[in-house]
C-alpha positions in Angstrom: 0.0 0.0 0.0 1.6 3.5 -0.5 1.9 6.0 1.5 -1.3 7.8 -0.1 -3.5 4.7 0.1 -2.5 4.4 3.9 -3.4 8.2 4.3 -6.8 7.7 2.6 -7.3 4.4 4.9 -6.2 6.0 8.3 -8.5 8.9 7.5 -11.6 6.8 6.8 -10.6 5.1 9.5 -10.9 8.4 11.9 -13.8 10.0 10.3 -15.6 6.7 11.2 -14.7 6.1 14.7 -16.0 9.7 14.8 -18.9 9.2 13.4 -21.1 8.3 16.5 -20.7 11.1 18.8 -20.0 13.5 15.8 -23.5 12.5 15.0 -25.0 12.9 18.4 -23.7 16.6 18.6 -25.0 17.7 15.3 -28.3 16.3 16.6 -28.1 18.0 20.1 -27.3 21.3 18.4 -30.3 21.1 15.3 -33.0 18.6 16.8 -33.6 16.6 13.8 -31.3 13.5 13.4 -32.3 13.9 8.9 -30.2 17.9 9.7 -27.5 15.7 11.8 -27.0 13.1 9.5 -26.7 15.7 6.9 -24.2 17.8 8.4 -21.9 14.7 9.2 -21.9 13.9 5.8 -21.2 17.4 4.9 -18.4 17.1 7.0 -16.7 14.3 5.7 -17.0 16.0 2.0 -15.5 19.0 3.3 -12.7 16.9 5.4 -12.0 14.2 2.3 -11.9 17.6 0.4 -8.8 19.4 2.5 -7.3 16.6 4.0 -4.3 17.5 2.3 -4.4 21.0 3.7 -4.6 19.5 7.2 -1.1 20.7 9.2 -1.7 19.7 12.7 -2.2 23.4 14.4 -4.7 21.9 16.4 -6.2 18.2 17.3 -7.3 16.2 14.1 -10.7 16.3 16.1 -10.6 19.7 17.0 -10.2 20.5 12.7 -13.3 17.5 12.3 -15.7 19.3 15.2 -14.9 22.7 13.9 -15.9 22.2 10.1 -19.2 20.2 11.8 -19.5 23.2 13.9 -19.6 26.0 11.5 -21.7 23.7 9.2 -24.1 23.3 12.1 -24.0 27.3 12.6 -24.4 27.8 9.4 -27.9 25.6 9.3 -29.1 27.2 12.2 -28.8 31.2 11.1 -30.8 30.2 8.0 -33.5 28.2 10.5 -35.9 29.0 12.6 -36.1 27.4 16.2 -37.4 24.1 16.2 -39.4 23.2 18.7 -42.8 21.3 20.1 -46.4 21.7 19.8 -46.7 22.3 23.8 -44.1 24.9 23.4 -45.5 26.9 20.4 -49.0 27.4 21.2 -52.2 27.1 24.0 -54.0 23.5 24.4 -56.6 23.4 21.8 -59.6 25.2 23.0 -61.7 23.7 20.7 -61.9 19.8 19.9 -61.7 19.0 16.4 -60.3 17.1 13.7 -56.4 18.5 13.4 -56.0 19.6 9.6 -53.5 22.3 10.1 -49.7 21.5 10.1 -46.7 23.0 9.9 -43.2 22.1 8.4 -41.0 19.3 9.2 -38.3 22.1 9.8 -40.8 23.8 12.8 -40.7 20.2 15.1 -37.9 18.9 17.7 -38.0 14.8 16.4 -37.0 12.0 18.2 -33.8 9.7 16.8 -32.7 6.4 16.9 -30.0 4.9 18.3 -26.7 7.0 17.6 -24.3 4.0 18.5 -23.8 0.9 20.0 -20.4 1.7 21.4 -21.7 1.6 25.6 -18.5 4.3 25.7 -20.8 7.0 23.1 -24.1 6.3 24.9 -22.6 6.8 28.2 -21.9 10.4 27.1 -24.3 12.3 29.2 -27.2 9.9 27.7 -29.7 12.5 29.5 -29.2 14.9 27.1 -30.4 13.2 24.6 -33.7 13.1 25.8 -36.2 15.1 24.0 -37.1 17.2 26.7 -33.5 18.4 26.9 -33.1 18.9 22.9 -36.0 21.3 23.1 -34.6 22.9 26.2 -31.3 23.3 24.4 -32.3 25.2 21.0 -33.6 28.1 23.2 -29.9 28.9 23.7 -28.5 31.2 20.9 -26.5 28.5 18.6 -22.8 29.4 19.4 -23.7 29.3 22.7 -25.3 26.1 22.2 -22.3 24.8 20.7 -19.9 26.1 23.7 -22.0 24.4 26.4 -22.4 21.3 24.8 -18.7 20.8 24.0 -18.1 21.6 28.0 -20.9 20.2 29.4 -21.4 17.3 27.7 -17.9 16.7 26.1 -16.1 17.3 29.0 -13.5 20.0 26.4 -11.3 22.6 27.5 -12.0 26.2 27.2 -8.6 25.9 25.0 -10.2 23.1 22.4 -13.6 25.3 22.3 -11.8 28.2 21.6 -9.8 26.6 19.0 -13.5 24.8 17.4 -15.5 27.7 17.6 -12.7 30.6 16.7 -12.8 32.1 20.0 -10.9 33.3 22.9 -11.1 31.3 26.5 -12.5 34.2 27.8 -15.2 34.3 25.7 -15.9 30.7 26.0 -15.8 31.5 29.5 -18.5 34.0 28.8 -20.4 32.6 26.7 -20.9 29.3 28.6 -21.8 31.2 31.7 -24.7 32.8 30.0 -25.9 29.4 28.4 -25.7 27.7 31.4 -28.0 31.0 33.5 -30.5 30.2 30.5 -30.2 26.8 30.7 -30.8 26.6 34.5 -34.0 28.9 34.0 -35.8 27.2 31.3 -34.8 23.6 33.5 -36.6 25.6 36.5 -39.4 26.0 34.3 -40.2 23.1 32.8 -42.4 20.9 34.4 -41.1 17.4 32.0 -37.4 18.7 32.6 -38.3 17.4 36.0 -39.6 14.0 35.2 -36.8 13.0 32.8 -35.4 10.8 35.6 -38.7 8.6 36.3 -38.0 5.8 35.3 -41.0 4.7 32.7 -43.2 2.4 34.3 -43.7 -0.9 32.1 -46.7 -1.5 33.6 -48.4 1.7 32.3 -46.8 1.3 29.1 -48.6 -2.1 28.7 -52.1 -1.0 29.8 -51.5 1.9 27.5 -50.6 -0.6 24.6 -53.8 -2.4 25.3 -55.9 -0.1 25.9 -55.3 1.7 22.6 -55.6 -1.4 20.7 -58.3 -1.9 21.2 -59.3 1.3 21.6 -60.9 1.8 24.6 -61.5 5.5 25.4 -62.5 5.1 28.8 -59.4 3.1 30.0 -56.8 5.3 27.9 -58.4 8.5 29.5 -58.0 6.6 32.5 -54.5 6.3 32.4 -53.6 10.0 32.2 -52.8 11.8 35.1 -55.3 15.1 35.8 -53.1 17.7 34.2 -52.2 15.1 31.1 -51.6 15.9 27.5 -50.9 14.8 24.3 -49.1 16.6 21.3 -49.3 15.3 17.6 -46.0 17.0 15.6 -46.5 17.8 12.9 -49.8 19.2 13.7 -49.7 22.6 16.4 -53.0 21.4 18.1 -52.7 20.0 21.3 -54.9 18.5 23.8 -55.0 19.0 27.4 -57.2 17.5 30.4 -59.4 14.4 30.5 -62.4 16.0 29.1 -60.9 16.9 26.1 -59.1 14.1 25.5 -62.1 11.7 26.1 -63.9 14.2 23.0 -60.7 14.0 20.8 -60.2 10.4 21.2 -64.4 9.5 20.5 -63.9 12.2 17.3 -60.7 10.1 16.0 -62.1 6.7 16.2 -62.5 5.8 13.0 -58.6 6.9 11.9 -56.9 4.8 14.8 -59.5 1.6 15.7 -57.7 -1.4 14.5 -54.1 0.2 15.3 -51.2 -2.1 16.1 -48.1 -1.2 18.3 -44.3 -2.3 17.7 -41.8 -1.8 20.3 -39.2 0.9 19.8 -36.7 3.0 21.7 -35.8 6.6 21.1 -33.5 9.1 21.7 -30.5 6.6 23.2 -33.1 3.8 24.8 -36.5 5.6 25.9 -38.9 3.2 25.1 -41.4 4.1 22.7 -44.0 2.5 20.2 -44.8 2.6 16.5 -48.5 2.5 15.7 -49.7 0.9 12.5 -52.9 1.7 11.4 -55.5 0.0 8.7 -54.8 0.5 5.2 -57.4 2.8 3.2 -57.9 -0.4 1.4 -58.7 -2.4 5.0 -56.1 -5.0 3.1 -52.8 -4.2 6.0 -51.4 -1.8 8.3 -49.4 0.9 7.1 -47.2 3.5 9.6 -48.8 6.5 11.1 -46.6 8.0 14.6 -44.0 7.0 17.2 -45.7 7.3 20.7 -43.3 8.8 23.6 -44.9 8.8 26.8 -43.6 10.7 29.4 -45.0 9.9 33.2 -45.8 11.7 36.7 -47.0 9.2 39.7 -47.7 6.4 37.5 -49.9 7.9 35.6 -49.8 9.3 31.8 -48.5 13.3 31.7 -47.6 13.3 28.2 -47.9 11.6 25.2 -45.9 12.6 22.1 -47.1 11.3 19.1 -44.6 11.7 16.4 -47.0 11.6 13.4 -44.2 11.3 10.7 -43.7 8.3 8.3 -40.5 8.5 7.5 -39.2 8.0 10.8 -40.0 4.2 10.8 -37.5 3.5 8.4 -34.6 5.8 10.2 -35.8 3.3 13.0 -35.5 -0.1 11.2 -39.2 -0.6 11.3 -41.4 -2.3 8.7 -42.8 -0.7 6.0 -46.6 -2.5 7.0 -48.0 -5.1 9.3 -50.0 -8.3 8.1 -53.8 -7.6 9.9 
């Protein structure tokens, strides 16, 4: 092999043991694992593209994580904030049929697994949850950036600085500021809370049978008093027993005769798929990725991810025998 060939090797070689938690912080910093994966593939263009041009002033994975950073940057000055239906607008205050939605590009949306290295997913596996990804893009992005690579990285004020093009002392300064956000909007958030309860397996199963065979009186049962459910990409939202019962009786006909499939999201929150008839009654075909999200054992949220495309990210079947 010459000595180019072993370049070209060796440098595959890095750019893939990178890959994982590369991936992970694109995704932390734009809240859509389709935007990550993009960016890491940008990344590796850009890097194939100047490897030559590489001199060593800094870390090889200093150079990798600043060309992802600026390419994340750059995403985010042309984007507006992504976020989640509870977060955007008032509980519905009238129960109807959702019709309105907004673009992919306005929703935080949950991810698969990032690797299977136990090393990557030990890296601060809590923010991954979704709750912490919305948190996170109220932060302006560089300072984002800066308090994920401390926080969550574990870098030096010196690396940073060298990533992001700044001083230590304005590391310093920005990270401060992120982290007086970050505390606030933590303060603030009820579910920021409740990301340690561990989900109850229990729930999840009367929830699974309940919705299969559709029930409404048990699922409203199973949702605590001040429960919710969200349905990205659709800004309506539901809030309360009452209103749920009504909004569960009005969608009968679109989800009777739904299946569930096991899942996990975001690093191993468990999760389910829902299939739902066919138009031709003939299978089941994907409709949304359920998240639940509890408080004393009873239902506080449901997200339901009502996005098609996600089942194959998540190696899910493309339809269900009925």
């Amino acid at each position: 092999m010459n000595e180019t060939a072993m370049e070209h090797a060796l440098e595959i070689q890095l750019l893939d043991n990178l890959r994982p938690e590369l991936t992970a912080f694109c995704y932390r910093m734009l809240g859509s694992i389709d935007d990550a994966d993009d960016a890491v593939q940008e990344t590796f263009i850009r890097v194939w593209q100047n490897w030559s041009s590489f001199r060593q002033e800094s870390s090889y994975k200093t150079w990798v994580y600043r060309i992802a950073s600026n390419l994340c940057l750059d995403k985010l000055r042309q984007a507006k904030r992504r976020t989640r239906p509870v977060d955007f607008t008032d509980p519905a205050a009238a129960i109807i049929a959702p019709s309105e939605t907004l673009p992919d590009s306005s929703w935080i949306w949950p991810a698969p697994a990032i690797s299977e290295n136990p090393e990557d997913i030990l890296i601060r596996k809590d923010t991954l949850q979704l709750c912490f990804i919305t948190l996170l893009q109220t932060l302006p992005a560089r300072q984002r950036a800066v308090l994920l690579l401390k926080d969550v990285f574990e870098w030096s004020a010196k690396q940073i600085g060298e990533t992001l093009g700044m001083s230590p002392a304005a590391v310093n300064s920005a990270l401060q500021r992120a982290r007086e956000t970050m505390d606030r909007v933590k303060r603030s958030s009820e579910e920021y809370s409740l990301m340690d309860v561990q989900p109850d397996q229990e729930l999840l199963s009367r929830y699974v049978e309940a919705f299969e065979r559709f029930d409404i009186h048990a699922l409203v049962d199973l949702f605590h008093e001040e429960g919710f459910m969200s349905m990205p990409p659709f800004p309506m939202w539901i809030r309360g027993k009452d209103d749920l019962f009504k909004f569960f009786s009005l969608t009968r006909w679109h989800c009777e005769g739904s299946k569930f499939l096991p899942t996990r999201v975001n690093e191993g929150y468990p999760a389910f798929a829902q299939y739902m008839p066919s138009s031709d009654k003939t299978c089941l075909v994907p409709w949304g990725i359920h998240v639940i999200i509890m408080k004393d054992k009873k239902i506080f949220h449901i997200q339901n991810f009502i996005n098609t495309k996600l089942f194959s990210r998540f190696g899910l079947p493309d339809q269900l025998d009925r």
